[in-house]
C-alpha positions as CSV (number, residue, x, y, z in Angstrom):
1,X,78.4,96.8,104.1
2,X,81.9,98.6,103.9
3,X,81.9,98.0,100.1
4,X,85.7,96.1,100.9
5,X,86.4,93.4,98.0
6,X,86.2,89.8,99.0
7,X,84.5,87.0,97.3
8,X,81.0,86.2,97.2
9,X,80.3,84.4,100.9
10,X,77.9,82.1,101.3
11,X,76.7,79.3,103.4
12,X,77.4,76.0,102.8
13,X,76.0,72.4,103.9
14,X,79.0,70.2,103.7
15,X,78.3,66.2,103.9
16,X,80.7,64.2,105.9
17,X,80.8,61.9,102.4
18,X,82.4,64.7,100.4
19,X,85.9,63.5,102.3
20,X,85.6,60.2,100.2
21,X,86.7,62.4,96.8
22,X,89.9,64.5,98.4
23,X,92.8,62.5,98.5
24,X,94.8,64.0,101.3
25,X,93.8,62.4,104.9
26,X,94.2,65.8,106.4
27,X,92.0,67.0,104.2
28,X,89.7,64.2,104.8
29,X,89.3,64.9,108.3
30,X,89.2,68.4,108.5
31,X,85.8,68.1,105.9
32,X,84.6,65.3,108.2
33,X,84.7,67.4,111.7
34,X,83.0,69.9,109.3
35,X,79.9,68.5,108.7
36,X,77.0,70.4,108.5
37,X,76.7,74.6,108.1
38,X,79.7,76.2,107.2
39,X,80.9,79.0,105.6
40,X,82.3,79.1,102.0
41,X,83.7,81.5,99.7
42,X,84.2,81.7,96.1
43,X,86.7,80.0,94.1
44,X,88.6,82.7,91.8
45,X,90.7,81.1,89.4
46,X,94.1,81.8,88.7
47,X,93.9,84.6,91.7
48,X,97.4,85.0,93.1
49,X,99.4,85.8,96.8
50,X,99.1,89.0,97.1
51,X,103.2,90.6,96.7
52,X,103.7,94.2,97.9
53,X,106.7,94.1,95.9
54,X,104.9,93.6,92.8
55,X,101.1,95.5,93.3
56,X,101.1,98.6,95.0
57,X,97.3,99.1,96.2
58,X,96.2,102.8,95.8
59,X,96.5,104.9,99.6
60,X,92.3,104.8,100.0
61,X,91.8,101.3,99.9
62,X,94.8,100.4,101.6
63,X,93.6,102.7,104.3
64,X,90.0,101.1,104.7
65,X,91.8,97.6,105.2
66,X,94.4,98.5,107.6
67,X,91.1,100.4,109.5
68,X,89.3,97.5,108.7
69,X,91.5,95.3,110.5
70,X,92.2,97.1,113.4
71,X,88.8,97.7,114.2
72,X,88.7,93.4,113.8
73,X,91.8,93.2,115.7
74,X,93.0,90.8,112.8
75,X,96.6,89.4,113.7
76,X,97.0,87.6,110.0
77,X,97.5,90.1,107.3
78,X,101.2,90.6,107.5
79,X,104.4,90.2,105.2
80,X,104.6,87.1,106.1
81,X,100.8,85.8,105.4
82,X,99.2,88.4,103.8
83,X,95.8,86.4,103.5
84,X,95.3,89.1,100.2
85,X,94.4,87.7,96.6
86,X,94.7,89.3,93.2
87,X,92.6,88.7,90.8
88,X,92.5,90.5,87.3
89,X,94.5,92.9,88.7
90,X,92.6,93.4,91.8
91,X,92.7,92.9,95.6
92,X,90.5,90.5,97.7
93,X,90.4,90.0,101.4
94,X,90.3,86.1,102.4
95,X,91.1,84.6,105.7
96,X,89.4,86.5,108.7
97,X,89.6,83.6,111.1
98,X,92.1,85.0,112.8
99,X,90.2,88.5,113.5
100,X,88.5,89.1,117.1
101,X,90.7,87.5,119.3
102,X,89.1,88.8,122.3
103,X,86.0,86.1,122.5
104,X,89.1,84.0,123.5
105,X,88.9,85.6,126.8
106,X,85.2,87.2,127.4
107,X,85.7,87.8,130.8
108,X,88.2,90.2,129.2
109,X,85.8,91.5,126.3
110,X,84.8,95.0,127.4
111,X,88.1,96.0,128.5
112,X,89.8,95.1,125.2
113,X,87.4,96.5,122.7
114,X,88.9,100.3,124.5
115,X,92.4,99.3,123.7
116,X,94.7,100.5,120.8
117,X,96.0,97.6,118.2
118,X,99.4,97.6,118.4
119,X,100.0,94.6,115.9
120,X,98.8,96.7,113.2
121,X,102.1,97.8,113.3
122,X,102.6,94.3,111.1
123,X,100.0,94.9,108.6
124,X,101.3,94.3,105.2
125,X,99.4,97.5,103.4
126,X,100.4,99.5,106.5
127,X,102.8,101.7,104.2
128,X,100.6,102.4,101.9
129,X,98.0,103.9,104.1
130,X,98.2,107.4,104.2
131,X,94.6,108.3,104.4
132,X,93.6,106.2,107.6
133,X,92.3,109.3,109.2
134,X,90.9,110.6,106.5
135,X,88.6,107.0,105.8
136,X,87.4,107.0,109.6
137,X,84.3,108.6,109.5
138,X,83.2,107.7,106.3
139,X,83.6,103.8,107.6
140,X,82.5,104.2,111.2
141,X,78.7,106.1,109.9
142,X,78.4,102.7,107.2
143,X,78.4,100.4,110.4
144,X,75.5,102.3,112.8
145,X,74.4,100.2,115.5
146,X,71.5,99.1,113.7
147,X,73.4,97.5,111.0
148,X,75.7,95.5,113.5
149,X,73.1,94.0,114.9
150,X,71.7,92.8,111.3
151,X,75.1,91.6,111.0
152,X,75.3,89.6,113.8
153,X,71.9,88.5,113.4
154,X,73.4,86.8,110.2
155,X,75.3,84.2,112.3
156,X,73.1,80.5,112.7
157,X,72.7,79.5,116.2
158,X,74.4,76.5,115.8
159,X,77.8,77.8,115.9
160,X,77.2,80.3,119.1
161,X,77.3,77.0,121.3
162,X,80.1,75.7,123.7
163,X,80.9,78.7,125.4
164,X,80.0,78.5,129.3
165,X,79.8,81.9,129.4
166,X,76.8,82.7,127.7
167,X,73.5,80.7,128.4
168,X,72.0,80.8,125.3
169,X,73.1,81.4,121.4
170,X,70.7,85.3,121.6
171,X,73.1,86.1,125.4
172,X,76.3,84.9,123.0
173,X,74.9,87.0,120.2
174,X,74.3,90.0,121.9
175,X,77.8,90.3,123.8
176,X,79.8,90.4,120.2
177,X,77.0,92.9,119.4
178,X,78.2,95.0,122.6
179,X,81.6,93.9,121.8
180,X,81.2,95.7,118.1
181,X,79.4,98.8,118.6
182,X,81.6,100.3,121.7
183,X,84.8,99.6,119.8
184,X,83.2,101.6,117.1
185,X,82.2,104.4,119.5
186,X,86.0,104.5,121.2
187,X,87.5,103.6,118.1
188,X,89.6,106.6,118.3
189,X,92.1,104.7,120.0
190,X,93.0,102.1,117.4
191,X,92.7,104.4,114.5
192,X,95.4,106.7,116.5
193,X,97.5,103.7,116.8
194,X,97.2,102.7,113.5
195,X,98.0,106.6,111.9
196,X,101.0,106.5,114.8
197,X,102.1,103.0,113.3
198,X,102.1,104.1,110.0
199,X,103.9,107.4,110.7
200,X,106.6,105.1,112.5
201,X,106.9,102.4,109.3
202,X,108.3,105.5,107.4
């Protein structure tokens, strides 16, 4: 929808049996407890850790992911673990698991999706975006509430399940649709954070 490179996603059917091929028991049982629909991504090959030292991103796109991320609230793109890929010379998002934090605390939900993203400050393409402002509106009007909801809409039942909160996988559905559309609406608020972040960094 954002037009942000990442690899193809798709869904996947994984069969407890595939664990028999991978040697390492980890491995093995993480693939067992992930039987059934999951979510898979395509294999680039010979893609690379992304290195800030060595690939400097140009200031636009750098921009829509540091936006991109605080409006996801994603913790896991730092120095440290960028969670970036290049791959013929190009940059790839991978690694969102650690994005929406909040529906760790849903009693919590509405008050968090007003409040500023301070660890953006940690973002590891936070120095090259200097156009954060400037990408807002042209982001926000790609994501009308219409198009969240399609979004959403996207995610199986079976995995909105096991939260006592919600009584039904439409109920869980509908509060990260509410969750998603009124942090775009007072998004001002992390995309001030994240221009004030920046400014700090240099």
């Amino acid at each position: 929808t954002l037009g942000l490179p990442i690899p193809e996603i798709v869904f996947v059917e994984l069969d407890r049996e595939f664990a028999r091929t991978e040697p390492d028991p980890e491995i093995q049982d993480l693939i067992r407890a992930s039987e059934g629909l999951n979510l898979g991504s395509d294999y680039l090959p010979g893609a690379i850790n992304y290195d800030p030292a060595a690939m400097q991103p140009d200031a636009e796109l750098a921009s829509k992911l540091v936006w991109f991320d605080a409006f996801t609230s994603n913790v896991d793109r730092t120095a440290r673990n960028p969670n970036l890929m290049v791959w013929h010379r190009k940059l790839y998002l991978i690694d969102h698991g650690a994005a929406m934090y909040f529906h760790h605390d849903w009693a919590s939900a509405g008050e968090a999706c007003k409040k500023p993203f301070v660890l953006i400050r940690d973002h590891v393409l936070l120095p090259f975006a200097t156009q954060i402002a400037e990408v807002d509106a042209g982001l926000a009007v790609m994501l009308p509430d219409a198009e969240i909801e399609r979004i959403v809409g996207l995610v199986p039942d079976s995995w909105l399940v096991d939260e006592p909160v919600f009584d039904s996988p439409a109920a869980y559905r509908q509060a990260y649709v509410d969750y998603l559309q009124h942090r775009l609406r007072v998004r001002a608020a992390f995309v001030q954070e994240a221009v004030r972040a920046h400014t700090a960094h240099v």
